[in-house]
C-alpha positions as CSV (number, residue, x, y, z in Angstrom):
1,X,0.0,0.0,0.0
2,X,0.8,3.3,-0.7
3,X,1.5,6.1,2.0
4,X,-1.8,8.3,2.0
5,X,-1.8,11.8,3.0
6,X,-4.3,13.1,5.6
7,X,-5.9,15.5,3.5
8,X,-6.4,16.6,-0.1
9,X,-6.9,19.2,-2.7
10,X,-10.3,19.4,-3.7
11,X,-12.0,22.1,-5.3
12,X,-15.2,23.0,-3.2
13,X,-18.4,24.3,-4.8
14,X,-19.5,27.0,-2.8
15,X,-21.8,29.0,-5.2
16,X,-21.9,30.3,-8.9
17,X,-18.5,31.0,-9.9
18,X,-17.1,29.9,-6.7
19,X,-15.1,26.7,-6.1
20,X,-12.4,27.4,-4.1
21,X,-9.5,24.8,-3.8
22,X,-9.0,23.8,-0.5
23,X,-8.0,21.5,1.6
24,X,-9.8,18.5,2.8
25,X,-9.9,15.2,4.4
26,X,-9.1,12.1,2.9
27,X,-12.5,10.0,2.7
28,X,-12.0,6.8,5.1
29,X,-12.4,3.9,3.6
30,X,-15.2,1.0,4.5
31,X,-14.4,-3.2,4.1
32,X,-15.3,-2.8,0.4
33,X,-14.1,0.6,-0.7
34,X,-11.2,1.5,-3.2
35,X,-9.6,4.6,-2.8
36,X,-8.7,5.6,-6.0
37,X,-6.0,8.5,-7.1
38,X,-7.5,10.9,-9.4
39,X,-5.5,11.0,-13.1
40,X,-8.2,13.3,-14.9
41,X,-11.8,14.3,-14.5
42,X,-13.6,15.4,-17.3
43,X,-15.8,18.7,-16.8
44,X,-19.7,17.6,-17.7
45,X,-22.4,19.8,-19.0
46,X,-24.1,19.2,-15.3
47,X,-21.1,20.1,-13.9
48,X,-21.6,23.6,-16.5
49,X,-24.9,24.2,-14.8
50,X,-24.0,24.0,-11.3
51,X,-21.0,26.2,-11.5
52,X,-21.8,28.6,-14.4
53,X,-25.7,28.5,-14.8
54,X,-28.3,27.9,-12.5
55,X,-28.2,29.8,-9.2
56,X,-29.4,27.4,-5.9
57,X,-28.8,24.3,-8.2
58,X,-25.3,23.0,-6.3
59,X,-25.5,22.4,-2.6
60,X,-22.3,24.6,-1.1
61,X,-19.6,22.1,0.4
62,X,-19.8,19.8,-2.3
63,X,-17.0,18.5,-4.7
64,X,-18.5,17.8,-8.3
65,X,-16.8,15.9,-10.9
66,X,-17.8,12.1,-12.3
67,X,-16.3,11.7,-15.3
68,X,-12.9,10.7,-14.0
69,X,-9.9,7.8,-14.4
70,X,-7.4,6.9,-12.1
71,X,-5.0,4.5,-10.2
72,X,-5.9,2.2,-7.0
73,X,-4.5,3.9,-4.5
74,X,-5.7,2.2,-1.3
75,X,-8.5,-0.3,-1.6
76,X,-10.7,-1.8,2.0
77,X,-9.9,-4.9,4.4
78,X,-12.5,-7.1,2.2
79,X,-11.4,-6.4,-0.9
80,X,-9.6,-9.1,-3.2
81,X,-10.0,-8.3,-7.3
82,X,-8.4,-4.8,-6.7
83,X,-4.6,-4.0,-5.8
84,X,-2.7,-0.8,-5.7
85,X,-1.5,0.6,-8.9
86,X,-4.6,-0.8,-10.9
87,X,-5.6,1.8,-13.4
88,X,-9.6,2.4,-13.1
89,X,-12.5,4.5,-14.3
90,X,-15.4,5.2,-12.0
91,X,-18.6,3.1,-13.2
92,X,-22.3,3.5,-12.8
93,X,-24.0,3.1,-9.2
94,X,-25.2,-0.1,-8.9
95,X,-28.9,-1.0,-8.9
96,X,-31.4,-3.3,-7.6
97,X,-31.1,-6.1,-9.9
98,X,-34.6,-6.9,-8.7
99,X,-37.3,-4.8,-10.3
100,X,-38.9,-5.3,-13.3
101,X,-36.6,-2.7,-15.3
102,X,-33.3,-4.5,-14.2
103,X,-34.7,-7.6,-15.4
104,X,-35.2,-6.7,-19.0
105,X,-31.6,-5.2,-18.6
106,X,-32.5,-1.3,-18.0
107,X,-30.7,-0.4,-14.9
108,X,-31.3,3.3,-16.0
109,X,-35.1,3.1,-14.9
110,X,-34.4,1.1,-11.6
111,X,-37.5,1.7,-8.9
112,X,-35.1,2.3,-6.3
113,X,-32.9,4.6,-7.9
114,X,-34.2,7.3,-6.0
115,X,-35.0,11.3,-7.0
116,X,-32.6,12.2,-10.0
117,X,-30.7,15.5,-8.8
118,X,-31.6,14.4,-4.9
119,X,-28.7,15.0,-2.5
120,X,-26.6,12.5,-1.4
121,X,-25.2,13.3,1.9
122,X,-22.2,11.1,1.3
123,X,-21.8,12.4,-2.3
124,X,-17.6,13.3,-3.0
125,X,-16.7,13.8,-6.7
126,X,-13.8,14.1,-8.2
127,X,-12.6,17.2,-8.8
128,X,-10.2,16.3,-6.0
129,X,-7.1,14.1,-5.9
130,X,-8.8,11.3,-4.1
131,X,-12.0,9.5,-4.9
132,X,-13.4,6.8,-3.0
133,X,-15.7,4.0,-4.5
134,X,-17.0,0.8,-3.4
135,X,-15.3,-2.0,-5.2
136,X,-18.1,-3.2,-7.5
137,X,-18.4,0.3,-9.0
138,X,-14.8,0.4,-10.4
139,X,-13.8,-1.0,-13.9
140,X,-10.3,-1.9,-15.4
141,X,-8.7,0.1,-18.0
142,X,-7.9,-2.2,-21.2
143,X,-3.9,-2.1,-21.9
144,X,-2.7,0.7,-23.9
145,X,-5.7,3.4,-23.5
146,X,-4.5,6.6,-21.8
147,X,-5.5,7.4,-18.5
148,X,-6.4,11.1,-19.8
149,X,-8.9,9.6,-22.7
150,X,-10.0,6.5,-20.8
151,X,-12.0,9.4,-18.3
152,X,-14.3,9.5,-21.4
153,X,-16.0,6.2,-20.6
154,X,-18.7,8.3,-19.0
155,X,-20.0,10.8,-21.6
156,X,-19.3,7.9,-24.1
157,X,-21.7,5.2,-22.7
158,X,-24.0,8.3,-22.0
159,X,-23.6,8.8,-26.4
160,X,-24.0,4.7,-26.6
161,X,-27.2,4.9,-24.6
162,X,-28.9,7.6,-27.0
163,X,-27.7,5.8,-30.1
164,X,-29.3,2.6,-28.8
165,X,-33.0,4.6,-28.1
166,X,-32.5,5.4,-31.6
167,X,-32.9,1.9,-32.7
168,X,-29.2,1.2,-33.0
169,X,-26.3,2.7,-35.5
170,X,-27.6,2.3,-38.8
171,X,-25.5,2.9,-42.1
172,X,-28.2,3.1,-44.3
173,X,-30.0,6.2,-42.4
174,X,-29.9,9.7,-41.6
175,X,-28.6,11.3,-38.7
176,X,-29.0,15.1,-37.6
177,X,-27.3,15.4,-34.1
178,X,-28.7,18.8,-33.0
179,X,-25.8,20.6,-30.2
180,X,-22.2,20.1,-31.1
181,X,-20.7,19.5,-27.4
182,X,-19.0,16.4,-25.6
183,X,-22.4,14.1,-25.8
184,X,-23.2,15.8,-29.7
185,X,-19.5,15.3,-30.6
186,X,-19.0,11.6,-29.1
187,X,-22.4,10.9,-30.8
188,X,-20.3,11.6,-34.2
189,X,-17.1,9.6,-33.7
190,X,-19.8,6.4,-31.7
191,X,-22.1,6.7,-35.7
192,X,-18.6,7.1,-37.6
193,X,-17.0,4.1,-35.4
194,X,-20.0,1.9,-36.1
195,X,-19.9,2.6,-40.4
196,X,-22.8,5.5,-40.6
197,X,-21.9,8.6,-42.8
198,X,-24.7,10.3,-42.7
199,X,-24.3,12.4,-40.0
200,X,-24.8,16.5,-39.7
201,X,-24.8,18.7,-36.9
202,X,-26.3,21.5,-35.6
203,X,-24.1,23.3,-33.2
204,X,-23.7,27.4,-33.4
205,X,-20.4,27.8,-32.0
206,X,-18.0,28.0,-34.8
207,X,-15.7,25.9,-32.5
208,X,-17.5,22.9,-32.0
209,X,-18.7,22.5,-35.6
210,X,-15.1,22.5,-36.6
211,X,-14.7,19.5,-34.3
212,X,-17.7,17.8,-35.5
213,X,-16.0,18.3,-39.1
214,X,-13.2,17.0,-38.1
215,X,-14.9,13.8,-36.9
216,X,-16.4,13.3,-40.2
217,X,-20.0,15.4,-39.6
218,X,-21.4,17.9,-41.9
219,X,-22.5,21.3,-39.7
220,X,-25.2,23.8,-40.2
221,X,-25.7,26.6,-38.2
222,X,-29.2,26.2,-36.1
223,X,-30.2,29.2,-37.9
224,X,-30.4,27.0,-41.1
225,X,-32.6,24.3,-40.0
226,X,-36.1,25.4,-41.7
227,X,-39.5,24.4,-39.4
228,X,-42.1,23.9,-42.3
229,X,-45.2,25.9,-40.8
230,X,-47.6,23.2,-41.6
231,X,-47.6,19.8,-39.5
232,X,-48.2,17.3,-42.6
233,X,-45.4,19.1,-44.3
234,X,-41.9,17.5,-44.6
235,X,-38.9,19.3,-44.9
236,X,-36.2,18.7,-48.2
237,X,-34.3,16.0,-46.8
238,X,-35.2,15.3,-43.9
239,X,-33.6,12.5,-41.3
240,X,-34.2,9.2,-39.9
241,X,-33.0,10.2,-36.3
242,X,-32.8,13.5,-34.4
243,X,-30.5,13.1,-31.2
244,X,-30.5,15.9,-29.6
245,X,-27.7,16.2,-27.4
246,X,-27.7,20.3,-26.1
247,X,-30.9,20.6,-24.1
248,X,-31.6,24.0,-25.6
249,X,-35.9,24.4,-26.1
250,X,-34.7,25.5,-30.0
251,X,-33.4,22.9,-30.6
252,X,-35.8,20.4,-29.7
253,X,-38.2,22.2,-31.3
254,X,-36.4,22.3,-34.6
255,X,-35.0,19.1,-33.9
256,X,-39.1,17.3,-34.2
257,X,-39.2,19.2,-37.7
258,X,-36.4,17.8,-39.2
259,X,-38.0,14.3,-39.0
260,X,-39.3,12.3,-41.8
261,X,-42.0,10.0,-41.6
262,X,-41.7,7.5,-39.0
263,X,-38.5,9.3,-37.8
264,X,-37.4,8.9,-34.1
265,X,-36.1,11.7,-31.9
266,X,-34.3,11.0,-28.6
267,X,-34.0,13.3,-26.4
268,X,-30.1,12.9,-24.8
269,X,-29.6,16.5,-23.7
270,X,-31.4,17.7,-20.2
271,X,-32.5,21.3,-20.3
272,X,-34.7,23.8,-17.7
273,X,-36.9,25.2,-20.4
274,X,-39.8,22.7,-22.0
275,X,-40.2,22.9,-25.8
276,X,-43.5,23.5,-27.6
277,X,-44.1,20.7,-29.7
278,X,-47.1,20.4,-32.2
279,X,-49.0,17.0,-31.4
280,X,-50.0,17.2,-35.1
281,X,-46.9,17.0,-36.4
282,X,-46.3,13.6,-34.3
283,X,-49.8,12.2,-35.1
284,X,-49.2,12.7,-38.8
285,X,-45.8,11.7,-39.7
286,X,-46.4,8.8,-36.8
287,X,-43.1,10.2,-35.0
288,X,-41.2,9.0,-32.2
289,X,-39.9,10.9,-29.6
290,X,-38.4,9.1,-26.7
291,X,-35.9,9.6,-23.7
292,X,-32.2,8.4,-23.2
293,X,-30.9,8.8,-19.4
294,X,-27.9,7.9,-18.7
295,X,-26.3,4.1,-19.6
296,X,-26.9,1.1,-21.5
297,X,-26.5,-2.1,-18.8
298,X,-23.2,-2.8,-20.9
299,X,-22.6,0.9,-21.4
300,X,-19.4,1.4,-19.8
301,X,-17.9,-1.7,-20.5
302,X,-18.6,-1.0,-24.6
303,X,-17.7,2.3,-23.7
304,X,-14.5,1.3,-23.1
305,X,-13.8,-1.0,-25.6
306,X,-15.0,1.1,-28.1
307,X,-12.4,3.9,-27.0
308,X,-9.7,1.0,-26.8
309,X,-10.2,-0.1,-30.1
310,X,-8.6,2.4,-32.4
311,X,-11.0,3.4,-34.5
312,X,-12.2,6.9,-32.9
313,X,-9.1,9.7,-33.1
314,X,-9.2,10.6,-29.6
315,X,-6.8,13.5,-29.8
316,X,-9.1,14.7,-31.1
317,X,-12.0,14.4,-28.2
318,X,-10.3,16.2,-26.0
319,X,-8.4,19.7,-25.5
320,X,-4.7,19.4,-25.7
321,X,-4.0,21.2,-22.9
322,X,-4.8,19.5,-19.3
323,X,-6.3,21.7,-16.2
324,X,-5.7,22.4,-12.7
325,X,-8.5,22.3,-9.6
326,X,-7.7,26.3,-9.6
327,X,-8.4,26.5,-13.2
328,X,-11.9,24.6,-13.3
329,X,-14.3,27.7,-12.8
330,X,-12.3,29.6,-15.9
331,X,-12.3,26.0,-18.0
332,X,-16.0,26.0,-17.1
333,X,-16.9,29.6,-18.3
334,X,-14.5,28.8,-21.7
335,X,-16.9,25.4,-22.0
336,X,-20.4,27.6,-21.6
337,X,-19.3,30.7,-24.0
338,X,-18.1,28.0,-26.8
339,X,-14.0,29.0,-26.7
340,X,-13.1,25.4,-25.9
341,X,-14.8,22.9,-28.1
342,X,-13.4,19.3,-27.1
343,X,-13.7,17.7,-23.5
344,X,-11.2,19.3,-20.8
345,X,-10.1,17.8,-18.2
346,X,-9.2,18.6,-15.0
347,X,-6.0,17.1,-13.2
348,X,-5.6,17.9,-9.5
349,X,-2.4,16.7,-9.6
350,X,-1.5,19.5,-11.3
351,X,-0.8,23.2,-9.2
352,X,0.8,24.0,-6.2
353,X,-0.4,22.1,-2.8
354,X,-1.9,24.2,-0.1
């Protein structure tokens, strides 16, 4: 075992634009716990509304961060499939197993997994250079993928899970992903990975729809996306699949018009402001319009694979330039105004100790 510090750097959310560094205590660890060392932790679009956006949303005290990777550093008295030096990624909180949603393998609508967005009073993310899970939560890194791009398994199985409301990755359709950002932009290189070249994006930050390029997208600019104003019409080549991945009202709204006949929309993206939808429109064209939260209950492990395998340039998924704890709030505000396109991360091993 490695020598463990009494305390940590952490960054601290204490309000809008506040998150002081400080320092804190290393969480103890219980019979089944692994204490894991924090490599990189990617900044999420949740993590955008609780420190840039919405006011009251974070509870002050709390450490954010989820999308992280890392190396065992201490792991509990019970625990045997785990040893220091293990290279990990945080996986999803386990669920019931029991209800009638985890039996037909869709852990994301467990009964007991309690209020989405309720506080957990033992909650400790990991913007912070310790992280402590218990040991059926952690997964191993395959040999050879970076610790830095391996903290993508998150947003990835979170792209994997809208893609598979869609019906699956199909070559022979039409794709519009509507919001150019981390879940918009892994939607792109999941859809390229799996053969599909169909594939255009709506994103207007000039940034991000570079990236999407990149990737192998074709970008419009929101503004381009024409709403026909009656519901029977159809617009001049319209798509098989809407995912909409930014959570913006617009978009939704523009996103349902895109749609041809029997077209599926999947709503990926969580935004405040509900859209106004025409039900005549849906009734019509016999739409879909459906829901993706969170994972697949293979999500992370095909994340993982899929990010191991080569065929996705991931230099190109994230910024080339790592960040540390005291430059999170200006990486956040660089993220929300559209300056940084690809996922940063944030290593609190970086910086001066306190």
């Amino acid at each position: 075992m490695t020598k463990i510090p009494a305390t940590m750097r952490a960054a601290v959310f204490q309000g809008i634009r506040d998150v002081p560094v400080e320092s804190v205590p290393i969480p103890s660890l219980g019979p089944n716990d692994v204490l894991i060392e924090v490599s990189h932790c990617g900044i999420c679009g949740s993590d955008l509304h609780f420190i840039v956006h919405w006011p009251g949303a974070g509870k002050p005290g709390t450490i954010e961060g989820h999308e992280f990777s890392g190396r065992v550093a201490a792991t509990g008295s019970s625990v045997s499939k785990w040893n220091v030096g293990d290279l990990v990624v945080g996986g999803p909180t386990p669920r019931c197993g029991r209800c009638e949603f985890c039996v037909q393998q869709r852990p994301s609508l467990c009964t007991e997994r309690g209020r989405v967005g309720a506080d957990d009073g033992d909650w400790m993310g990991a913007f912070a250079q310790y992280k402590k899970l218990h040991e059926d939560q952690v997964l191993r890194v395959p040999p050879g993928l970076e610790l830095r791009f391996a903290a993508l398994v998150e947003p990835m199985a979170v792209a994997l899970h809208g893609i598979t409301r869609s019906g699956g990755a199909d070559a022979t359709k039409r794709y519009l992903v509507t919001g150019g950002g981390p879940i918009g932009f892994l939607s792109v290189a999941a859809l390229r990975a799996a053969g599909v070249t169909q594939i255009v994006v709506s994103e207007p930050h000039v940034a991000r729809r570079r990236l999407c390029e990149q990737l192998g997208a074709q970008t419009v600019d929101p503004s381009e996306l024409v709403r026909p104003i009656m519901p029977h019409d159809i617009v001049d080549d319209p798509f098989d699949v809407v995912l909409e991945c930014s959570g913006h009202r617009s978009a939704m709204e523009a996103g349902v018009a895109q749609l041809k006949r029997a077209g599926i929309m999947v709503f990926v993206g969580a935004g405040i402001h509900a859209p106004k939808i025409d039900p005549n429109r849906l009734l019509l064209n016999e739409l879909t319009i459906t829901g993706a939260f969170v994972y697949d209950h293979d999500g992370f492990p095909n994340a993982l694979e899929l990010l191991a395998a080569g065929s996705i340039p991931l230099d190109l998924l994230v910024e080339s330039d790592d960040v540390s704890l005291d430059g999170l709030v200006g990486a956040c505000v660089a993220l929300n105004e559209g300056q940084l396109a690809a996922k940063v991360m944030i290593v609190p091993g970086l910086g001066e100790g306190i």
